[in-house]
C-alpha positions as CSV (number, residue, x, y, z in Angstrom):
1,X,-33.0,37.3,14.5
2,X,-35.8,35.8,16.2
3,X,-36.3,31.9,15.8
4,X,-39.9,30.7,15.1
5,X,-40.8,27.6,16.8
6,X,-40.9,25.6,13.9
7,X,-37.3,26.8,12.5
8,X,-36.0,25.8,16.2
9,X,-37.6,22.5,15.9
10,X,-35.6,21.7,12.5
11,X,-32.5,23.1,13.6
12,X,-32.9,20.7,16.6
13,X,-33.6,18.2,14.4
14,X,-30.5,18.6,12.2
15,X,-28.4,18.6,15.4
16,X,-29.7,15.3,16.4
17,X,-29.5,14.1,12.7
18,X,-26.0,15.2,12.4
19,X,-24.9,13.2,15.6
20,X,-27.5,10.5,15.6
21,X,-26.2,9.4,12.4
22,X,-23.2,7.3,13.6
23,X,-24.5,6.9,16.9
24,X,-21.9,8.9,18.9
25,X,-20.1,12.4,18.9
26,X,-17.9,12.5,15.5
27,X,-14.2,13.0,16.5
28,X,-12.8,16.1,15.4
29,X,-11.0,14.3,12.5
30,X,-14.2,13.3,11.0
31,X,-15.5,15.1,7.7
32,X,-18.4,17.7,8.5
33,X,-21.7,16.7,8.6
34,X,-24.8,18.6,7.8
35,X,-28.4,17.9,6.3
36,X,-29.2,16.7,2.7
37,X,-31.9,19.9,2.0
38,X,-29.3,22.2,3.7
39,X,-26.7,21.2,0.9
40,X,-29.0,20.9,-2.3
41,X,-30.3,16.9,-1.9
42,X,-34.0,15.4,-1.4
43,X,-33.9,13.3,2.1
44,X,-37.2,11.6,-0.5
45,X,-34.0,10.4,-3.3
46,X,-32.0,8.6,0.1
47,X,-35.3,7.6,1.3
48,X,-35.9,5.7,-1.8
49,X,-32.7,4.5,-2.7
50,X,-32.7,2.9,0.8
51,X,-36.1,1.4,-0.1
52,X,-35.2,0.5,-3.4
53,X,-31.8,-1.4,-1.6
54,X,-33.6,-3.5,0.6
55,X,-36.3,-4.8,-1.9
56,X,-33.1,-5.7,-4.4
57,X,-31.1,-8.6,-4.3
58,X,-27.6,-6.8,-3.2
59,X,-26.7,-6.8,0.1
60,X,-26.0,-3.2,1.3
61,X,-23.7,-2.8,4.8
62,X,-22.3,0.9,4.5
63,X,-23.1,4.0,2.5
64,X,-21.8,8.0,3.0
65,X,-23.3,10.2,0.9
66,X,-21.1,13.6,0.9
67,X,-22.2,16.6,-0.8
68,X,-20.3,20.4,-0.9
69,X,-17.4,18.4,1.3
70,X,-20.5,17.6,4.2
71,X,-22.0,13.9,5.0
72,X,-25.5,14.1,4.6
73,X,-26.4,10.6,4.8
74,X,-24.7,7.8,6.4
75,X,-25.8,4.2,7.8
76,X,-24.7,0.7,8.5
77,X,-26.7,-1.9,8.4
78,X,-26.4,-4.2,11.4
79,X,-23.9,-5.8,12.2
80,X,-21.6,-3.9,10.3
81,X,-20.7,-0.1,11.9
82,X,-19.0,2.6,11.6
83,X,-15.3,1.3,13.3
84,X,-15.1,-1.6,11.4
85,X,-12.8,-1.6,8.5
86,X,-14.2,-3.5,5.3
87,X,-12.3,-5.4,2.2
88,X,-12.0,-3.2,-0.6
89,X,-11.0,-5.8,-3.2
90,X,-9.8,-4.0,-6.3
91,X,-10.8,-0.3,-4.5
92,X,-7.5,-0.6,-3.4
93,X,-6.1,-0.6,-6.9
94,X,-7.0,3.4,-6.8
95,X,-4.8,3.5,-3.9
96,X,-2.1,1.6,-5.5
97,X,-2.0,4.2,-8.2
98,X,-1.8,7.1,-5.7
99,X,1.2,6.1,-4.4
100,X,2.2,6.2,-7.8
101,X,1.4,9.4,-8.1
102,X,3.2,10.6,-4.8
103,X,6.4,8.6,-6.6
104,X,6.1,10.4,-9.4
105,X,5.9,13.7,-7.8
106,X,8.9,13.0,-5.9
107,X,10.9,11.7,-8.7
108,X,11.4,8.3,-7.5
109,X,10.0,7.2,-10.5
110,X,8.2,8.3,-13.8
111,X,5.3,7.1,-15.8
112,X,7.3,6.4,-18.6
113,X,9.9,3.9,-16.7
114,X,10.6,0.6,-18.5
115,X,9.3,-2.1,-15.7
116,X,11.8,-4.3,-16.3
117,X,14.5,-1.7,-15.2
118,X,13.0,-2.2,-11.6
119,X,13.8,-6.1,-11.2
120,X,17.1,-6.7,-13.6
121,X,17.9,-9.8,-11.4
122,X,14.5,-11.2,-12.3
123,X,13.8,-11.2,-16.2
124,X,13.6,-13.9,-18.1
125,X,16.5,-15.5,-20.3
126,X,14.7,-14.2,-23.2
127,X,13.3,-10.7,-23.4
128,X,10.9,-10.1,-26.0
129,X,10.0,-6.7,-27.3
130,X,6.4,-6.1,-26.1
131,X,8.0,-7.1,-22.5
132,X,10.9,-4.6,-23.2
133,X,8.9,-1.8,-24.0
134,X,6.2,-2.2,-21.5
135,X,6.0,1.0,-19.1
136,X,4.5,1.9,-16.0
137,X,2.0,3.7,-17.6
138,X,1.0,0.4,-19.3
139,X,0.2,-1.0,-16.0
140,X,-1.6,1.6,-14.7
141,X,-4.2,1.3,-17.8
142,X,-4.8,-2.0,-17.6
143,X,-3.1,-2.4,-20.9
144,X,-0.2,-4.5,-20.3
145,X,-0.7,-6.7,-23.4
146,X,-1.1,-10.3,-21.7
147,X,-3.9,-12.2,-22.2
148,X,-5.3,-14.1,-20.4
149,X,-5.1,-12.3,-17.4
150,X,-2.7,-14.4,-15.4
151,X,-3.4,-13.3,-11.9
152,X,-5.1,-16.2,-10.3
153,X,-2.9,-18.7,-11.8
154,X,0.1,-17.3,-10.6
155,X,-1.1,-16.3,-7.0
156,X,-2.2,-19.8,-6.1
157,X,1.3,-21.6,-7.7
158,X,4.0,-19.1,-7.5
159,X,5.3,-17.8,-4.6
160,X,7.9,-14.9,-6.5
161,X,4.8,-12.9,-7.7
162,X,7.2,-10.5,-10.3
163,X,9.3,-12.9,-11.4
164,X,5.8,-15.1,-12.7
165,X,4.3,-11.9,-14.0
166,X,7.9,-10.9,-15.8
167,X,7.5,-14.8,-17.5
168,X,4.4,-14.5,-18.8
169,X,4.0,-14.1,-22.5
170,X,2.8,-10.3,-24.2
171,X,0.6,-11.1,-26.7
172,X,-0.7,-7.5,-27.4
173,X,1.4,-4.3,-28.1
174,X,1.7,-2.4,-24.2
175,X,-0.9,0.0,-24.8
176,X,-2.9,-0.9,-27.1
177,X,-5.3,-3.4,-25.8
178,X,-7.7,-3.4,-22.6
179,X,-7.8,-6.5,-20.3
180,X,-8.4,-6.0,-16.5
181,X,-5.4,-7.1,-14.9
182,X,-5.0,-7.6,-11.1
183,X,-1.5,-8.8,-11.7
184,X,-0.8,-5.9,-13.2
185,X,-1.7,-3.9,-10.3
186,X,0.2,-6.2,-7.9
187,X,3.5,-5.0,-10.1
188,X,2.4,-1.3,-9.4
189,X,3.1,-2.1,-5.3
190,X,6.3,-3.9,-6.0
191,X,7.8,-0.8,-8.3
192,X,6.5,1.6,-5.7
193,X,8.5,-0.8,-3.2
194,X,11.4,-1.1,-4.8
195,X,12.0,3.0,-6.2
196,X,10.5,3.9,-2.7
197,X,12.3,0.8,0.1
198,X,8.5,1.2,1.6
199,X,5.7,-0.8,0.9
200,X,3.0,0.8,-0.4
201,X,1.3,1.3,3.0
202,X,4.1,3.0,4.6
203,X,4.9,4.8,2.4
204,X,1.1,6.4,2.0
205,X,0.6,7.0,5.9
206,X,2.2,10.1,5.5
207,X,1.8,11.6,1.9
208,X,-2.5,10.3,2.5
209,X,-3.7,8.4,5.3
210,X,-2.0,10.4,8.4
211,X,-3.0,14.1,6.7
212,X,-6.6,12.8,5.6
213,X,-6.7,11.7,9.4
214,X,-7.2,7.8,8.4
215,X,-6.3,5.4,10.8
216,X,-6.1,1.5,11.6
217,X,-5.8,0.1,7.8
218,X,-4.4,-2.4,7.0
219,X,-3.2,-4.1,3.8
220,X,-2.6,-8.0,2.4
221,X,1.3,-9.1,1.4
222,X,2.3,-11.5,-0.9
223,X,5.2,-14.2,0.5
224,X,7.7,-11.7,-0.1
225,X,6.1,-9.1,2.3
226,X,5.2,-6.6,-0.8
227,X,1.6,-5.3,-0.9
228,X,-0.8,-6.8,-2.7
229,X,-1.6,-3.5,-4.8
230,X,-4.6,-5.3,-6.9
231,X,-6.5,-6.0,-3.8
232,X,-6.4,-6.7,0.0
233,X,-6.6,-3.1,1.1
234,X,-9.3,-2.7,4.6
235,X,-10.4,0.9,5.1
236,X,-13.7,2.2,6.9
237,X,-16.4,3.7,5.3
238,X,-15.2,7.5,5.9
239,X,-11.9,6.7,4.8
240,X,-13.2,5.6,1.7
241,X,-15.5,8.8,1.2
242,X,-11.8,11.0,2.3
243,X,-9.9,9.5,-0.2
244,X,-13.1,10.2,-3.2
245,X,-13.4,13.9,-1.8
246,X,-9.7,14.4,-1.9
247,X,-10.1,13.7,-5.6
248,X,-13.3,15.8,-6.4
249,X,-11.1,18.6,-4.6
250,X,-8.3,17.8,-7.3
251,X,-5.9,17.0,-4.3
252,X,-6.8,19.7,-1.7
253,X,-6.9,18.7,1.7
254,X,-7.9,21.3,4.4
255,X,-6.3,23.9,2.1
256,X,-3.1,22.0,1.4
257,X,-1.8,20.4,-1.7
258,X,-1.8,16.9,-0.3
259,X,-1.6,15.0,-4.2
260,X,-0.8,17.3,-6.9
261,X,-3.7,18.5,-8.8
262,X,-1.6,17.4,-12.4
263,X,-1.8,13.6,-11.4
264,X,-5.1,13.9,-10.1
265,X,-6.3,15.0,-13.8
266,X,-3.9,12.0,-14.9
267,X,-5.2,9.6,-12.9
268,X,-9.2,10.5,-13.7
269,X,-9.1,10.4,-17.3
270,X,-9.6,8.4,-20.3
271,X,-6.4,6.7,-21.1
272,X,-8.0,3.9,-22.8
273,X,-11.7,2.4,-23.8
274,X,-12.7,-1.2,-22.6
275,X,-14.6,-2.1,-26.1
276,X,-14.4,0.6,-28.3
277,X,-16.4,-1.9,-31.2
278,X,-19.4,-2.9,-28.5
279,X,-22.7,-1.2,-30.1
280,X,-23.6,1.8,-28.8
281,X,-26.5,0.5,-26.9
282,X,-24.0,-1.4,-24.9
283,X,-21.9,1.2,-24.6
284,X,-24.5,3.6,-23.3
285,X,-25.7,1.3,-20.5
286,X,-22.7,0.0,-19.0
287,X,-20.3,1.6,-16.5
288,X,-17.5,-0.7,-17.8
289,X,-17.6,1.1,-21.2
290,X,-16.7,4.8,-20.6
291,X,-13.4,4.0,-20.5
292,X,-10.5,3.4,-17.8
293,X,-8.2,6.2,-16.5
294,X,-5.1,5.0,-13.7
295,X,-6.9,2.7,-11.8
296,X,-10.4,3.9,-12.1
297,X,-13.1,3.6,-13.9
298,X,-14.9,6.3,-15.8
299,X,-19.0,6.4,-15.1
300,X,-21.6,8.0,-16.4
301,X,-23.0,10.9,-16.5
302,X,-19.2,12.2,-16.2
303,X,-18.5,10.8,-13.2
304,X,-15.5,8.3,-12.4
305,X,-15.0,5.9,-9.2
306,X,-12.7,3.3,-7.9
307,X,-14.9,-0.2,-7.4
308,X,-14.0,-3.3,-6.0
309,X,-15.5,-6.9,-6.4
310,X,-19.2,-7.3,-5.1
311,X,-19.9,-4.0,-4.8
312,X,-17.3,-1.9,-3.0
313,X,-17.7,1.4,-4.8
314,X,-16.3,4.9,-4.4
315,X,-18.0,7.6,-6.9
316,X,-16.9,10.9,-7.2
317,X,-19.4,13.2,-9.2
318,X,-17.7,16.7,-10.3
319,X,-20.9,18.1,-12.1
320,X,-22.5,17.5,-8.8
321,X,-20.3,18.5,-6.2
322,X,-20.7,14.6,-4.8
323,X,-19.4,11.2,-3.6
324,X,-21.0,8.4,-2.5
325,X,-19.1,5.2,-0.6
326,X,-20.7,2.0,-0.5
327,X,-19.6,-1.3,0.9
328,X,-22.0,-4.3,-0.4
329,X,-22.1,-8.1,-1.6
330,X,-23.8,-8.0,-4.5
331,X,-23.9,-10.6,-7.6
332,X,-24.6,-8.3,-10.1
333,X,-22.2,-4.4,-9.5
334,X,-24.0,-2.9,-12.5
335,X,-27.7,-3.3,-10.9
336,X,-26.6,-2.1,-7.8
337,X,-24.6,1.3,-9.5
338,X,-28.0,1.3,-11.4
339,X,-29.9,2.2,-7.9
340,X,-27.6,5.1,-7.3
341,X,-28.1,7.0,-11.5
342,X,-31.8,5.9,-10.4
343,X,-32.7,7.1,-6.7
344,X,-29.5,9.6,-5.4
345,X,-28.2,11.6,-8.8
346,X,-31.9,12.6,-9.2
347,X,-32.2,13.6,-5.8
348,X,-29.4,16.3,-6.1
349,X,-30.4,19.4,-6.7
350,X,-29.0,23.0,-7.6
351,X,-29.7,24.6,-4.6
352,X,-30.7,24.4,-0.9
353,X,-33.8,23.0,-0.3
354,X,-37.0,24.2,1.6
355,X,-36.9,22.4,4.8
356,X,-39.0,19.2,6.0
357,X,-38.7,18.0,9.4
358,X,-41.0,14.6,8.1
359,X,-38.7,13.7,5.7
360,X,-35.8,14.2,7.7
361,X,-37.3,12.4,11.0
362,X,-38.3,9.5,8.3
363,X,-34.8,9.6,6.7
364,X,-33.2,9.3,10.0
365,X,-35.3,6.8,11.5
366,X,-34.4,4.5,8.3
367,X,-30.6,5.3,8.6
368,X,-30.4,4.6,12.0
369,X,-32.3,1.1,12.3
370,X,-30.6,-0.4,8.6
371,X,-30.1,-4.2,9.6
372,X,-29.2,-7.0,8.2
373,X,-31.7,-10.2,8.9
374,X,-30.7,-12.9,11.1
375,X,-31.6,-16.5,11.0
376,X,-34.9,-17.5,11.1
377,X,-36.1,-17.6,14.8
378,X,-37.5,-21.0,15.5
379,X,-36.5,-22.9,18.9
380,X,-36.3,-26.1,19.6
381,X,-35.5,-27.3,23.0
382,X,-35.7,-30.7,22.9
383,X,-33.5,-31.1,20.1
384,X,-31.1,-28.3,21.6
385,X,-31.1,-30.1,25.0
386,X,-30.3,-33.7,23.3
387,X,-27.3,-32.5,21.6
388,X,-26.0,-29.7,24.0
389,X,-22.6,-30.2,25.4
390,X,-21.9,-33.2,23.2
391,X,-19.8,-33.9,20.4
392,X,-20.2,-35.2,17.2
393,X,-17.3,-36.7,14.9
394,X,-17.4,-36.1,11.8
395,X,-16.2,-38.7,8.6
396,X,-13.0,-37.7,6.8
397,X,-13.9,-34.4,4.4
398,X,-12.2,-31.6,2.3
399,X,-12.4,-29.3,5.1
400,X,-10.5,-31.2,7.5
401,X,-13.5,-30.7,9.7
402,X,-12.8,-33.7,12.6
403,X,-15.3,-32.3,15.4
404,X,-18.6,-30.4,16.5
405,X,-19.5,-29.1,19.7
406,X,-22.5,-27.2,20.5
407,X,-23.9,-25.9,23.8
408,X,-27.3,-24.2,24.5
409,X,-27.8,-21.7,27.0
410,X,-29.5,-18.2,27.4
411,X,-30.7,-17.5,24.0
412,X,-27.0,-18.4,22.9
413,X,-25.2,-21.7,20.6
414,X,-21.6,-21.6,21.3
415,X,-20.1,-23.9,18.7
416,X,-16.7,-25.2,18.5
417,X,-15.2,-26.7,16.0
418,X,-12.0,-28.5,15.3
419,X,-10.0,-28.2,12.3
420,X,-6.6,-29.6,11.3
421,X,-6.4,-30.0,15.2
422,X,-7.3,-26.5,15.8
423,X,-9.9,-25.6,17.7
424,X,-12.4,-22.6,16.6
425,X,-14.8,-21.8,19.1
426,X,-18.0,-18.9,18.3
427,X,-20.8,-17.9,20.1
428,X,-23.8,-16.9,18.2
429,X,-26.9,-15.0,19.6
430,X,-30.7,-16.1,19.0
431,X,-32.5,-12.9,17.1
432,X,-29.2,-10.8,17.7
433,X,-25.4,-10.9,16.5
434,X,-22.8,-11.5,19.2
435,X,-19.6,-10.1,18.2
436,X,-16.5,-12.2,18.8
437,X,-12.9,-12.8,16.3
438,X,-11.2,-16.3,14.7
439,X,-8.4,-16.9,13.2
440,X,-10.3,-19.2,10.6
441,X,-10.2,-17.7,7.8
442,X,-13.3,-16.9,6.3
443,X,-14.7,-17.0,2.7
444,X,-12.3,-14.6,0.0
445,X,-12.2,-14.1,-3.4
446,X,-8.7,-15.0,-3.3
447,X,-8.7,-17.0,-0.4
448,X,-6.2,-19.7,-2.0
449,X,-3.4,-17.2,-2.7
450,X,0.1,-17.4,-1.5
451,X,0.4,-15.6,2.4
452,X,-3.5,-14.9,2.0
453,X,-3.8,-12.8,5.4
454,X,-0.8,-13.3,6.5
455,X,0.2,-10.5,9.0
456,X,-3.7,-9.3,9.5
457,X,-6.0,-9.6,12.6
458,X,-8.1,-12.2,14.0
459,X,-11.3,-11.8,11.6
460,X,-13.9,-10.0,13.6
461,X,-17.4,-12.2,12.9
462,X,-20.8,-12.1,14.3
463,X,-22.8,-15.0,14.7
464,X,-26.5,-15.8,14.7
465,X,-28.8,-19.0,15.1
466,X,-31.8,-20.4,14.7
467,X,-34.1,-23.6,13.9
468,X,-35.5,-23.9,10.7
469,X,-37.1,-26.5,11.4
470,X,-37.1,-29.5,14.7
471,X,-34.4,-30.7,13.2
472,X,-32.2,-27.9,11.5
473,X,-30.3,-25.5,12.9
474,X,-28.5,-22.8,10.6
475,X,-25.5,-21.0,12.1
476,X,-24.6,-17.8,10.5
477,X,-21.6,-16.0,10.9
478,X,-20.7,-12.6,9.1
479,X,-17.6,-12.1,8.5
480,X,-18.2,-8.4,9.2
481,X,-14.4,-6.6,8.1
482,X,-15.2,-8.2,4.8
483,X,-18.4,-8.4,2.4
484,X,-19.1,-12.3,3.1
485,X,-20.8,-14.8,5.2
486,X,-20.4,-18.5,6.1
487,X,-24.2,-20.3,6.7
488,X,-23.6,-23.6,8.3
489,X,-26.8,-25.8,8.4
490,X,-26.5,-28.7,10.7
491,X,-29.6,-31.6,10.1
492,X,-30.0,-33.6,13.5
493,X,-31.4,-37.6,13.1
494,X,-31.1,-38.9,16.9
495,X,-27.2,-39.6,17.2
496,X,-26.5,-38.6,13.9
497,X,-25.4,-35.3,12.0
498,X,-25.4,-33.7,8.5
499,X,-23.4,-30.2,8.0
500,X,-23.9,-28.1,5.0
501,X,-21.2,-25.1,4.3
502,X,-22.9,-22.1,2.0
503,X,-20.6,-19.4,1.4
504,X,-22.2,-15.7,0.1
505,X,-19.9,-15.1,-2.5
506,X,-21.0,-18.4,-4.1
507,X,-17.5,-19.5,-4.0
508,X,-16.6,-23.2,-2.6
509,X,-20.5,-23.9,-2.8
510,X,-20.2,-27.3,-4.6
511,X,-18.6,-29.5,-1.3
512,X,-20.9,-32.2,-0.2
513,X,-22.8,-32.5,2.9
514,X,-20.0,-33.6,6.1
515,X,-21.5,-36.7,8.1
516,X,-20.9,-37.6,11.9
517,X,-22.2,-39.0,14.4
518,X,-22.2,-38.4,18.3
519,X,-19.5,-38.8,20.2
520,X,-21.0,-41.6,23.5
């Protein structure tokens, strides 16, 4: 069949689409790619989600948007790419619950197990009955019965994580009662560990990550060298779209059973509602009221996902043949779920579409140049050439901050910084990101627990400067493997220094300004 020129155009178009999108060939263990009209989904919907995303208050750095099995949309907004893995938070609870699932398959264990026959030598002196009866199952629905939820508590103090969850009082019958439970989660891992003698990582590289081609993760311990279950899990962005297409296909992989389809239906339905006496009204516009399966959520429009904190989402849509993975930090998850029932469910369609090169050439032109802003771009030479190569000293503070260094050169600060007598040294690029590691650790959500990134990589940052005004200089480094960033704004009065620390996640935000002064 003859191609007309236009038709030739558009194919060429969707061949530089489908490999433009990441920048480079896709390895052969990547998922397909193809074009959003080609499988049934307006480029116009991504085009203004993608608009709607940058005029909104979250702060997008990946989405995958697969459709029929195929990515038809992906992006990364700069400095964040394609090889970098990203904190999942409590997406890694779905995980968790997977190797459950393989566990249960293989008869190591069953849903129905008492928890306390797993650690004997750790109980309490006194059992009560709640703790008794309490199951795996109980776990896995967030519906252990303590309340309050004692994980932070007990990862900051305790260093024997199932002992301090075994201690904690049961107030509700196992379940019966909803309450989101990290801990809970945690407990999951160390069953998994101890029916299994893996952790929960090992012990999934070959039932999920090896035959789902997912490579380089990497997962938090607790002191005792058990996965953290509840959180701590790092995946890239196509991993995380795998592991939500391996559910939409009930467990198939290539053709192969890879998670039996029976725990797949287990794990995706309703086991138990979060409110079930919240009005209606409530209940209609919330995606934390359609109930919670093992380990994920239930959406709606009959969909169900695996989310983490500030945004970290993995959607699977059955009726639509869809998922969609998102990395973020947001401050608000709900909003920024709201952008995708708004902009991308209404843009999928029944059936192919009727081809348009403009809206693909736009859609690709805004995947491809997604960015994150850098510091403002003011210069100031005078000041910079005062204080370059000097040192200031700072007064005795909270973050054991003793020493500043910074040297200007070449459209580049390099900063160094020295902490409990540790130096920390970054270089940070003037309207660009320059890409380096530390082994400070960065802001975290549970940055204070026990053996917090023990056994992990250097953190890979990216820094950025500028003056925002003749005096003030902001540093900005992204913590780019994770969805935070440290600001550091430095105020310069002749020998004389101010430092303010802002962390995204608004966590540690209440310190007061450092002083120093210039070392002679």
């Amino acid at each position: 069949m003859k191609m007309t020129g236009r038709k030739f155009g558009y194919a060429l178009l969707l061949f530089v689409f489908v490999l433009g999108g990441c920048k480079k060939e896709q390895p052969t263990t990547s998922l397909p790619r193809s074009f959003p009209e080609a499988e049934g989904v307006s480029s116009q919907g991504i085009i203004d989600f993608l608009d709607a995303a940058a005029k909104s208050r979250h702060e997008f750095h990946s989405i995958m948007f697969l459709r029929h099995g195929k990515v038809i949309a992906e992006g990364w907004w700069n400095p964040y790419k394609p090889e970098l893995k990203h904190t999942l938070y409590s997406t890694s609870k779905s995980f968790t619950a997977t190797a459950v699932g393989f566990a249960v398959s293989e008869k190591r264990l069953s849903v129905n197990d008492k928890v306390i026959s797993f650690f004997p030598d750790l109980l309490p002196d006194t059992l009560s009955p709640f703790l008794s009866n309490l199951k795996v199952k109980d776990l896995l629905s967030m519906s252990a019965g303590q309340d309050p939820d004692p994980t932070f508590t007990t990862v900051v103090k305790d260093s024997n994580w199932v002992k301090a969850f075994l201690a904690v009082p049961i107030v509700h019958e196992p379940g019966t009662k909803f309450l989101y439970n990290t801990l809970a989660t945690y407990m999951l891992s160390a069953i998994v560990q101890k029916a299994t003698g893996e952790k929960v990582i090992d012990f999934l590289k070959p039932r999920l990550f090896e035959p789902l081609a997912i490579e380089g993760m990497d997962w938090e311990v607790d002191p005792h060298g058990i996965n953290c279950g509840g959180w701590g899990l790092r995946l890239k962005a196509e991993d995380m779209a795998k592991f939500g297409q391996l559910f939409l296909q009930k467990g198939k992989w290539n053709g192969k059973q890879v998670l039996p389809a029976a725990w797949v239906e287990e794990a995706t339905t309703l086991k138990i509602y979060q409110a079930p006496d919240a009005p209606q009204s409530k209940k209609d516009s919330s995606d934390w009221m359609q109930g919670y399966c093992y380990q994920m959520w239930r959406c709606r429009h009959n969909c169900f996902r695996a989310d983490g904190a500030y945004g970290q989402y993995i959607i699977v849509m059955p009726d639509q043949d869809a998922v969609i993975a998102i990395t973020c930090e947001t401050p608000d998850m709900q909003d920024e779920i709201n952008l995708v029932w708004e902009y991308l469910l209404p843009a999928i369609k029944t059936n192919k579409l009727d081809e348009n090169t403009a809206l693909a050439t736009n859609l690709k032109q805004k995947l491809s140049s997604l960015a994150l802003p850098f510091p403002v771009e003011g210069n100031n030479s005078v000041v910079a050439s005062q204080i370059s190569g000097k040192t200031f000293v700072l007064e005795p503070n909270g973050k054991h901050l003793e020493t500043m260094n910074f040297q200007f050169m070449d459209n580049m600060c390099k900063v160094s910084m020295l902490i409990d007598s540790t130096h920390y040294n970054f270089s940070l690029g003037s309207g660009k990101w320059i890409s380096g590691e530390t082994t400070l650790p960065g802001p975290d959500l549970l940055l204070l627990a026990k053996a917090h990134f023990v056994g992990l990589p250097p953190a890979k940052v990216a820094g950025s400067f500028g003056w925002k005004d003749e005096n003030t200089l902001e540093l900005v480094l992204r913590y780019i493997e994770s969805p935070h960033t440290e600001s550091i704004t430095c105020k310069f009065d002749k020998n004389k220094v101010s430092v303010d620390f802002h962390y995204s996640d608004g966590l540690n935000n209440s310190q007061p300004e450092l002083k120093g002064v210039m070392n002679d």
